[in-house]
C-alpha positions in Angstrom: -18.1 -6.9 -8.6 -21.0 -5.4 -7.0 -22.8 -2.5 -8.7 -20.9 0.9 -7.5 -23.8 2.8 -7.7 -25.7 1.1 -4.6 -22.2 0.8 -2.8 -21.1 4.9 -2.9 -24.1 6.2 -1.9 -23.6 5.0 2.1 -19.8 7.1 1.9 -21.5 10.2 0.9 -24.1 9.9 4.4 -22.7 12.7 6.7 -22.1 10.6 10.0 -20.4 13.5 11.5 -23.9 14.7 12.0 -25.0 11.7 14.0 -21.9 10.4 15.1 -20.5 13.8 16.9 -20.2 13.4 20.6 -21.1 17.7 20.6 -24.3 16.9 19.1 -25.3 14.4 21.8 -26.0 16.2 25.5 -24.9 13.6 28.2 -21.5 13.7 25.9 -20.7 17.5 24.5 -19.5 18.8 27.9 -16.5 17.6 28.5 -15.5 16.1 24.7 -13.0 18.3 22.9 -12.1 19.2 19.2 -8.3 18.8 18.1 -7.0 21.1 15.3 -4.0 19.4 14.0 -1.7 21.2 11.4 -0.5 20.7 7.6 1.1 17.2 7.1 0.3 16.4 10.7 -0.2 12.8 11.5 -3.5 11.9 13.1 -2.1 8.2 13.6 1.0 6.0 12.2 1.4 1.9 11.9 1.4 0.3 14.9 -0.7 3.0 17.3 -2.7 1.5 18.9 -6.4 1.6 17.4 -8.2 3.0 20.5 -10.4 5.8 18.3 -12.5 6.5 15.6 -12.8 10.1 14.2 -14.5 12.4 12.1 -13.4 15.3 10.0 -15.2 19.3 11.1 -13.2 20.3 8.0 -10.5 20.3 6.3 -9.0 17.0 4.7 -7.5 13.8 5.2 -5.2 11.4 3.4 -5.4 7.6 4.4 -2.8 5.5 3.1 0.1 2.7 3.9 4.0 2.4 3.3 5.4 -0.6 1.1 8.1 -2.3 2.4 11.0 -0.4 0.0 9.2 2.9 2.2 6.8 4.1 -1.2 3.5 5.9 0.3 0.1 4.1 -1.2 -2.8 5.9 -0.7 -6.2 4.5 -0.2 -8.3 7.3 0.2 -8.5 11.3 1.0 -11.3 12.6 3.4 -13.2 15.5 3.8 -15.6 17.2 6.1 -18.1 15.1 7.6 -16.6 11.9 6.9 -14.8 9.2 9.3 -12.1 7.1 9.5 -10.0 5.1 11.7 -13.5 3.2 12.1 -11.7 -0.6 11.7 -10.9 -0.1 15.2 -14.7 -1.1 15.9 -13.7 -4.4 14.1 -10.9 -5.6 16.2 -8.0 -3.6 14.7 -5.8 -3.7 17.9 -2.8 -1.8 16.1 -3.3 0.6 13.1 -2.0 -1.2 9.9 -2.1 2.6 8.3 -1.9 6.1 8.6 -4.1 9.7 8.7 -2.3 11.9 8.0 -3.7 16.1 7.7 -3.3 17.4 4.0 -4.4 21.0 5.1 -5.0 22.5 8.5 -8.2 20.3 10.0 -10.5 20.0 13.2 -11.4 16.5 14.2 -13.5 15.2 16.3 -12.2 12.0 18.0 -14.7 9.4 19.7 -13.1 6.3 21.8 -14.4 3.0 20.7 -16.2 2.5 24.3 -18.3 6.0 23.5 -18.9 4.8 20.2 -20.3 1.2 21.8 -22.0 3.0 23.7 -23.7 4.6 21.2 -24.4 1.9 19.1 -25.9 0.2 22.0 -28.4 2.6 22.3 -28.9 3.5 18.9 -29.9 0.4 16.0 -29.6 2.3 13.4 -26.6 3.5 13.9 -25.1 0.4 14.6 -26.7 -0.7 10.7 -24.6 2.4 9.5 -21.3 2.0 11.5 -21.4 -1.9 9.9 -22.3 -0.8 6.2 -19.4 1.9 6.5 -16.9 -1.0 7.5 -18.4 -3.3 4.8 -18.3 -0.4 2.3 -14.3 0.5 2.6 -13.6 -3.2 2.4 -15.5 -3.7 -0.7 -13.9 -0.2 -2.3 -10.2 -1.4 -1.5 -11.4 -4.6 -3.5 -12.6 -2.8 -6.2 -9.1 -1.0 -6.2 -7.3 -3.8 -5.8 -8.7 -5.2 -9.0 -8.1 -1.6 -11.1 -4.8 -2.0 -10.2 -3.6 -5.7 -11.2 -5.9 -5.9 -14.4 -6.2 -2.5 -15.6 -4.2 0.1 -17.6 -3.9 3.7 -16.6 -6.6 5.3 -18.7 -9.2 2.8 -17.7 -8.2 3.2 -14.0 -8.4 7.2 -14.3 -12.0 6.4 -15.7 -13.1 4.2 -13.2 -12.3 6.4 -10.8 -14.2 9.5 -12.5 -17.5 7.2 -13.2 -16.9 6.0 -9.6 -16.8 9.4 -7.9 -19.7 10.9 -10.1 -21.7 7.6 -8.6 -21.3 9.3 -5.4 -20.7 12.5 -5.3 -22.0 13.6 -8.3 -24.7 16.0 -9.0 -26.9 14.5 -12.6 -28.0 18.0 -14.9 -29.5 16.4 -17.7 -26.9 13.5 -19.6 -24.2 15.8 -17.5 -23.0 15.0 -14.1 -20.7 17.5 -11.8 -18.2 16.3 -9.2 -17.4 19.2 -6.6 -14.1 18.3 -5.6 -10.6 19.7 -4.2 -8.9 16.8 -5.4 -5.8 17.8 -7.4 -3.7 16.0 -10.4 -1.3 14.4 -8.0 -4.4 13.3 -5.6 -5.9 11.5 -8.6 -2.6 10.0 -9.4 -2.0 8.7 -5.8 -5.5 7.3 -5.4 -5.5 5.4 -8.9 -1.5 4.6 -8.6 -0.1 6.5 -11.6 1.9 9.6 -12.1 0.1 13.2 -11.9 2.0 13.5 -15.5 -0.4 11.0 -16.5 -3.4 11.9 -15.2 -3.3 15.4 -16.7 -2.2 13.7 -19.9 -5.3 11.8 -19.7 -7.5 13.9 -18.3 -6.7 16.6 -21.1 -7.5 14.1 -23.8 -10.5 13.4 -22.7 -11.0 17.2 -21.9 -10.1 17.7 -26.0 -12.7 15.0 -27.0 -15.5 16.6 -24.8 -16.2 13.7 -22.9 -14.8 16.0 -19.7 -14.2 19.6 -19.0 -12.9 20.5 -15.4 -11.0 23.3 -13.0 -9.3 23.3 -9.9 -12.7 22.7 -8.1 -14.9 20.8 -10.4 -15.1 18.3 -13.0 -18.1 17.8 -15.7 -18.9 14.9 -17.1 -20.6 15.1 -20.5 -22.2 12.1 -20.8 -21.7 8.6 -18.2 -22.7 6.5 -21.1 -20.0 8.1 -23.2 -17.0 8.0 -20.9 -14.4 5.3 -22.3 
């Protein structure tokens, strides 16, 4: 696999910034915000893929249903960040859903705005293809957690893999600002939230971790196993 390190740092780039059709005059007129609701869906399988969007806040849960109806996550949002964005790769129909985990305000761009953008903007279009590149190589990196590794190294993966990108390095420490709970962990590393507190608690008892509902410490990288 490629190295994590060079691959996160892209996700943690705040498009909305750039991307947001408020910030751009010809555009902000007549574009509008939608607030959508608690466990709202933004999109299901099979809508068609006509939209990108970006998160003004609050958060958002991507994810797909198996075939016996069991939800997978894939990845949870927050503000600043986009999804939906395989539409710009010729998703016709969606193959997932976003779905609002607390009350949000998104900002929805058709793909023909966004093209239009791009057209006049190189740089972004560089950005909007290493975002696309960038989910596709963190679903592969998943992927392989999930076939060839056990829970514990998976819950550790995911804790190196978020301090690679949103982590903030104090010393051998790094801290991870995050409203991710138990069970968020559990769905985005496919165990049980029983497990990832069991987990997370033994390496909280070791030292190797110490965390709260808003952030986690990592003592040392190097030490993490």
């Amino acid at each position: 696999m490629t190295n994590s390190s060079a691959l996160w740092y892209f996700e943690s780039v705040n498009l909305y910034r750039i991307l947001c059709p408020h910030k751009v005059k010809t555009m902000g007129e007549k574009h509008e915000f939608i607030n959508y609701k608690r466990d709202q869906f933004i999109y299901m399988p099979e809508d068609s893929a006509t939209h990108i969007y970006m998160i003004v806040s609050g958060r958002v849960k991507i994810g797909h249903y198996l075939e016996n109806g069991d939800e997978v996550i894939t990845a949870i949002l927050t503000k600043g960040e986009v999804f939906g964005e395989l539409a710009m790769a010729g998703e016709d129909k969606r193959r997932d859903f976003a779905q609002v985990m607390d009350a949000a305000t998104i900002c929805p761009l058709t793909t023909e705005e966004l093209k239009d953008m791009m057209y006049e903007n190189k740089e972004l279009s560089f950005k909007i293809l290493k975002l696309i590149g960038l989910r596709i190589m963190k679903l592969e990196r998943k992927l392989e957690l999930l076939v060839f590794k056990d829970a514990r190294t998976r819950v550790i993966e995911f804790l190196k893999d978020a301090a690679s990108w949103q982590g903030v390095k104090v010393g051998t420490e790094t801290m991870i600002q995050t409203r991710l709970t138990h069970k968020d962990i559990a769905s985005l590393t496919g165990t049980s939230r029983q497990t990832v507190t069991t987990i997370l608690n033994d390496l909280k008892e070791k030292n190797l971790i110490n965390f709260n509902r808003k952030q986690i410490l990592i003592r040392d990288l190097d030490k993490l196993s």
